[in-house]
N, CA and C atoms as an extended XYZ file, in Angstrom:
261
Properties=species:S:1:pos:R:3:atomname:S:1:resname:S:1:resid:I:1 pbc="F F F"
N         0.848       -1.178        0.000 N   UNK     1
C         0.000        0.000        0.000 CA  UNK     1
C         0.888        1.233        0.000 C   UNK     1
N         0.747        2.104       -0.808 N   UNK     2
C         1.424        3.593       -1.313 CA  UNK     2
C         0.868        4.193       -0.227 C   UNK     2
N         1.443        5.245        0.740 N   UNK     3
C         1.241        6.587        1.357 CA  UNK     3
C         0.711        7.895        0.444 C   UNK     3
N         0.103        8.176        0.594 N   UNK     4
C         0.066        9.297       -0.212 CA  UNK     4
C        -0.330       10.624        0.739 C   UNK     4
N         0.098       11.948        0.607 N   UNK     5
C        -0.421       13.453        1.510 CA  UNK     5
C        -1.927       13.493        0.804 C   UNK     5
N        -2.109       14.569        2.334 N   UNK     6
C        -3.415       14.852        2.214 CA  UNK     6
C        -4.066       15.536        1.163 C   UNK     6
N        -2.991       16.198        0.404 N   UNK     7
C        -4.039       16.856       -1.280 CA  UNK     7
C        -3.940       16.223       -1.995 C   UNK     7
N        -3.485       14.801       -2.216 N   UNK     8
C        -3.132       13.863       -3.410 CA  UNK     8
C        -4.206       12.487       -3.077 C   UNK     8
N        -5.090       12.531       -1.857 N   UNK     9
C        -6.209       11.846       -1.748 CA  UNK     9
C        -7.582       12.286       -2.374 C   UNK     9
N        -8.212       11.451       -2.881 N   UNK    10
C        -9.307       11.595       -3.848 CA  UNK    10
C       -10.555       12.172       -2.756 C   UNK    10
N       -11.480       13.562       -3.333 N   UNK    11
C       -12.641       13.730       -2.668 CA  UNK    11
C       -13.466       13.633       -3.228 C   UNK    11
N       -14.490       13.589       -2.640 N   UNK    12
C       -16.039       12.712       -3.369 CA  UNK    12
C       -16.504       13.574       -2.856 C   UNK    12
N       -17.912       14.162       -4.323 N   UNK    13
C       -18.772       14.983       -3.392 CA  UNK    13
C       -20.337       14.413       -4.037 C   UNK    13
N       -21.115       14.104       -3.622 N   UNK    14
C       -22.532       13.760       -4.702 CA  UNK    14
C       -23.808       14.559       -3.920 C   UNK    14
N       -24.385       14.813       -5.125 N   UNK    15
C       -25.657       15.607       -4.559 CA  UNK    15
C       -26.353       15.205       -5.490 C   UNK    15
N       -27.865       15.318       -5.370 N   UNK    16
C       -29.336       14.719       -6.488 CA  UNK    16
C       -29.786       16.421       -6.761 C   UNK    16
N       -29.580       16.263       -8.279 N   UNK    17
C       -30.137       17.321       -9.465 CA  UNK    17
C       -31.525       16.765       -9.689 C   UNK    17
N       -32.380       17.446      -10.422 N   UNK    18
C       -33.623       17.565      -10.854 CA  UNK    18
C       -33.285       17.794      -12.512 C   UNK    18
N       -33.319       17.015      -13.477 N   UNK    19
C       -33.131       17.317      -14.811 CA  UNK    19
C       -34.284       17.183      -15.556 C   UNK    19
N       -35.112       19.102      -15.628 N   UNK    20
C       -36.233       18.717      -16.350 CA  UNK    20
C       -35.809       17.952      -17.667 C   UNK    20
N       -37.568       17.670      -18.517 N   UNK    21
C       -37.691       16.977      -19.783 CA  UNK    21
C       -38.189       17.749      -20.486 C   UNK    21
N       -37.736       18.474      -22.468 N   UNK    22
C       -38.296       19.654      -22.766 CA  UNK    22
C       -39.788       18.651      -23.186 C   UNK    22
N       -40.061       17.318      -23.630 N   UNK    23
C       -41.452       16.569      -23.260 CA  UNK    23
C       -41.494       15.721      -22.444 C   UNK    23
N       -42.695       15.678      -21.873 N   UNK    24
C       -42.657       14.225      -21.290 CA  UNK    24
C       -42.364       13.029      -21.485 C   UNK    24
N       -41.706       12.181      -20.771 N   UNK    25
C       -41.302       11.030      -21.257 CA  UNK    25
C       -42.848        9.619      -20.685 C   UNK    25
N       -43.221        8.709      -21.101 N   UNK    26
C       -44.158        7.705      -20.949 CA  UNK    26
C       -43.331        6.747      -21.729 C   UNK    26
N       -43.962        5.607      -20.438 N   UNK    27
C       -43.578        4.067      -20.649 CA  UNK    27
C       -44.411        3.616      -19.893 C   UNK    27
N       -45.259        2.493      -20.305 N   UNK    28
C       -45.888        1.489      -19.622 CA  UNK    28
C       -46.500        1.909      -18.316 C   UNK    28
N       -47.175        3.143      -19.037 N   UNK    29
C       -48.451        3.729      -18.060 CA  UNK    29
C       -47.576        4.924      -17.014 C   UNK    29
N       -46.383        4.766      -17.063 N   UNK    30
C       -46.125        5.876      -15.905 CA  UNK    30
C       -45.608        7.061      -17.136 C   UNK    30
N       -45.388        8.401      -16.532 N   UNK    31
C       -45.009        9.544      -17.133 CA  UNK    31
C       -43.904       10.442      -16.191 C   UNK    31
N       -43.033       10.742      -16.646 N   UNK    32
C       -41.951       11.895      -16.005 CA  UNK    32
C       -42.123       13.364      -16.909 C   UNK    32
N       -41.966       14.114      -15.935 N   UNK    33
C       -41.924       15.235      -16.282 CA  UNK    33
C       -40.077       16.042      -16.383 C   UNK    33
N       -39.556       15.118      -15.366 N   UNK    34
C       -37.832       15.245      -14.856 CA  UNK    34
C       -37.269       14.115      -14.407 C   UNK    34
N       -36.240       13.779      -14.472 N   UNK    35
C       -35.523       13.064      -13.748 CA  UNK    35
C       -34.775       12.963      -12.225 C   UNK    35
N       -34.803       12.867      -10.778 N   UNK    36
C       -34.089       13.097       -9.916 CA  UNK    36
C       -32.495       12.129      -10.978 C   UNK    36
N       -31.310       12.896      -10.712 N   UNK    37
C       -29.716       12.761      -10.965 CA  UNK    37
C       -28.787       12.624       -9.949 C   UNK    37
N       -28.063       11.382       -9.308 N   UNK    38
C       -27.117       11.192       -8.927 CA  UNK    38
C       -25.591       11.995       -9.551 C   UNK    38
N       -25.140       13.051       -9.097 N   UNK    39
C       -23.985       13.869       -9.636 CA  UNK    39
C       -23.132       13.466       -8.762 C   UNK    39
N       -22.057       12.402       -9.141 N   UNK    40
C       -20.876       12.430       -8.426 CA  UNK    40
C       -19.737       13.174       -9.147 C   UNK    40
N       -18.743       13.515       -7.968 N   UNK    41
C       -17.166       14.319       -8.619 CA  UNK    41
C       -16.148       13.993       -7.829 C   UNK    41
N       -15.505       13.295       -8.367 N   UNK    42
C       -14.256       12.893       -7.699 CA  UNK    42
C       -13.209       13.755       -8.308 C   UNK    42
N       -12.559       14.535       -7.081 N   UNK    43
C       -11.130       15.420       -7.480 CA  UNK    43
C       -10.013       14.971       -6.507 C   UNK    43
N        -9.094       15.078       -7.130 N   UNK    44
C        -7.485       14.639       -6.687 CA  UNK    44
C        -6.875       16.080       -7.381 C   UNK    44
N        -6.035       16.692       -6.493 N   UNK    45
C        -5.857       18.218       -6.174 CA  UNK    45
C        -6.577       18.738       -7.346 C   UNK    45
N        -5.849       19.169       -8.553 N   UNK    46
C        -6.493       20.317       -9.671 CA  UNK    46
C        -7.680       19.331      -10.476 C   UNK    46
N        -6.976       17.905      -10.639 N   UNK    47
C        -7.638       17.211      -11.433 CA  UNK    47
C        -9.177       17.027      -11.023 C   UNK    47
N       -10.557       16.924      -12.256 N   UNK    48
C       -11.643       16.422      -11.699 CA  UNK    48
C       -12.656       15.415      -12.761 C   UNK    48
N       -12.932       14.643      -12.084 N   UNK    49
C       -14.281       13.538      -12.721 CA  UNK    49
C       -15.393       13.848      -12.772 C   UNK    49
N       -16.250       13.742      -13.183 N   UNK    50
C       -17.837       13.889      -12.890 CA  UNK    50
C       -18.923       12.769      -13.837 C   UNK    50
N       -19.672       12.018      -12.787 N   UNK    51
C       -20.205       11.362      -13.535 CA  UNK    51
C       -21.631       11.489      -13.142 C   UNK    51
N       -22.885       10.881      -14.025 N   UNK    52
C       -24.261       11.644      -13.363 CA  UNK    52
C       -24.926        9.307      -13.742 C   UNK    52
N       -25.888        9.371      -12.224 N   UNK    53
C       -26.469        8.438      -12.652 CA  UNK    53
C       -28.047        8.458      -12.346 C   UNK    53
N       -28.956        7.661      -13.082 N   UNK    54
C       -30.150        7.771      -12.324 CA  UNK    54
C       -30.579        6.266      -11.845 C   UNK    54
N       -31.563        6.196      -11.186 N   UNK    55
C       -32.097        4.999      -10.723 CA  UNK    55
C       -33.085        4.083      -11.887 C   UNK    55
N       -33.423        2.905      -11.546 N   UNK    56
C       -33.939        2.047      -12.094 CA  UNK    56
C       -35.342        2.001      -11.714 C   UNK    56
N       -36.718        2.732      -11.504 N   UNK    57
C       -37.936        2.816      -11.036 CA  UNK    57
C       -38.409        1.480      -10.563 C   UNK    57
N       -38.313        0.435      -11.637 N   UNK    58
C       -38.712       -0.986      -11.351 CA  UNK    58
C       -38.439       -1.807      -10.447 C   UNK    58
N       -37.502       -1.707      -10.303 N   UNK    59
C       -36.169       -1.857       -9.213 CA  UNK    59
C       -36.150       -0.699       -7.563 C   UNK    59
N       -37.035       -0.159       -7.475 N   UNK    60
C       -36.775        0.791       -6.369 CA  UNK    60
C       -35.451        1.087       -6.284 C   UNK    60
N       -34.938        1.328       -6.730 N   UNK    61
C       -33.348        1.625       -7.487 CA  UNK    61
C       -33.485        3.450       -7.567 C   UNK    61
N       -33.207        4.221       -6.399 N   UNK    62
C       -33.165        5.641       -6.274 CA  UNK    62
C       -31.942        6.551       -6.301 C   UNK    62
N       -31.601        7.739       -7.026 N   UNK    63
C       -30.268        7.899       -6.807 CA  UNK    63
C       -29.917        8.448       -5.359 C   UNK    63
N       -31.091        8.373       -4.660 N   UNK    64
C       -30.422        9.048       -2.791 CA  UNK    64
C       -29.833        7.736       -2.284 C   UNK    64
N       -30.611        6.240       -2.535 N   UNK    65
C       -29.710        5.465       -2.078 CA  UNK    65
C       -28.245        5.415       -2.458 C   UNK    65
N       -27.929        5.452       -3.665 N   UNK    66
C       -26.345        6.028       -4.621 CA  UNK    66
C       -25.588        7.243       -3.321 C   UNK    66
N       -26.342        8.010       -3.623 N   UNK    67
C       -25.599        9.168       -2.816 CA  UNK    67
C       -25.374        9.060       -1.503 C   UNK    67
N       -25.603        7.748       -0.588 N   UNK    68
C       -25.930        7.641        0.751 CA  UNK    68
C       -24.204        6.404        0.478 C   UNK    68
N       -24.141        5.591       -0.656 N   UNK    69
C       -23.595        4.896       -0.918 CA  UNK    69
C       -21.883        5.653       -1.103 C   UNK    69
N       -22.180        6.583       -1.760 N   UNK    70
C       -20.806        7.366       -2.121 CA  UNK    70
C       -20.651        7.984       -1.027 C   UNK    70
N       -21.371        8.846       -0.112 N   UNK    71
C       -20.886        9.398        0.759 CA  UNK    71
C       -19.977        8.229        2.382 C   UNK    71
N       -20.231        7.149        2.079 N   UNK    72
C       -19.918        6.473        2.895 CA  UNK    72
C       -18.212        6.072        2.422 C   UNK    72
N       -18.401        5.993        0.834 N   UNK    73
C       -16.780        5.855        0.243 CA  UNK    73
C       -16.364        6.897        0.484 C   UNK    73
N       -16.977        8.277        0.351 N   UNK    74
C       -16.135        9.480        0.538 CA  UNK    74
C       -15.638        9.658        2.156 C   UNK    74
N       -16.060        8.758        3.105 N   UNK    75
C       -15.793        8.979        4.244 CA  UNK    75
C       -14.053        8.102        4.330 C   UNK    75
N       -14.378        7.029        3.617 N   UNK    76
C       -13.163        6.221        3.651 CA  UNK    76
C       -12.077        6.548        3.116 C   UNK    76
N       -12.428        7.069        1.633 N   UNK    77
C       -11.451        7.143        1.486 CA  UNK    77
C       -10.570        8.804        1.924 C   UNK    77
N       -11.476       10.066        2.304 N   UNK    78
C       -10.868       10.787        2.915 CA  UNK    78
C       -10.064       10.296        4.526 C   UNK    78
N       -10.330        9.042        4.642 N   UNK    79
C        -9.387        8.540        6.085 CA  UNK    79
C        -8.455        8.144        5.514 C   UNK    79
N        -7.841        7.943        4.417 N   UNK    80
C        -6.969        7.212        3.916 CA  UNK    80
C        -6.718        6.156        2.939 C   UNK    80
N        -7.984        5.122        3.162 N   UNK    81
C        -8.100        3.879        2.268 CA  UNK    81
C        -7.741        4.114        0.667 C   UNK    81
N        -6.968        3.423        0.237 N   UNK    82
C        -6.930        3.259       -1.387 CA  UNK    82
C        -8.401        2.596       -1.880 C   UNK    82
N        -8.191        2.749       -2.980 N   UNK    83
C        -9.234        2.109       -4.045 CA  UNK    83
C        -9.100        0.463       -3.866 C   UNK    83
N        -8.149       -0.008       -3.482 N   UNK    84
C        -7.980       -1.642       -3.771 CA  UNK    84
C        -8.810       -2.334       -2.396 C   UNK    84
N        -8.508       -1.281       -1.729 N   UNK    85
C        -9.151       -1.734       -0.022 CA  UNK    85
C       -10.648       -1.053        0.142 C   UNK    85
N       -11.182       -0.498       -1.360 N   UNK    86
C       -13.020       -0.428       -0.903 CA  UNK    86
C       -13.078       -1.108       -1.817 C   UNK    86
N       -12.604       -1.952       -2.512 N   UNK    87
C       -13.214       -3.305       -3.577 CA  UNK    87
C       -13.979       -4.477       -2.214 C   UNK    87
């Protein structure tokens, strides 16, 4: 396991966006008007990621559970943990 300082550890930040629809979207009887968006960003000092996800409706698959999920990696790995040790 590599040491690494404290600005060369990865931070996680995620928050849920609202992405209206310029129409409505319909499928199999239900209708959206927007999407709730999982926005994660992972930065390591200047460098940054950003990725956006949404949930699976069928599935009770929500992106707050996601964001409840990342914030728990963002706890770890701001303690230190590498990537190989939250596999």
């Amino acid at each position: 396991m590599r040491n690494i300082g404290l600005e060369q550890r990865p931070r996680l930040t995620a928050r849920i966006e609202r992405w209206p629809f310029k129409k409505p979207f319909r499928i199999t009887g239900y209708e959206w008007t927007e999407s709730e968006v999982l926005v994660v960003e992972a930065r390591v000092g200047e460098a940054c990621g950003r990725g956006e996800a949404l949930g699976v409706y069928y599935h009770n698959d929500e992106p707050e559970s996601g964001r409840r999920q990342i914030e728990a990696l963002a706890e770890r790995l701001e303690g230190g943990a590498n990537v190989d040790e939250l596999v």
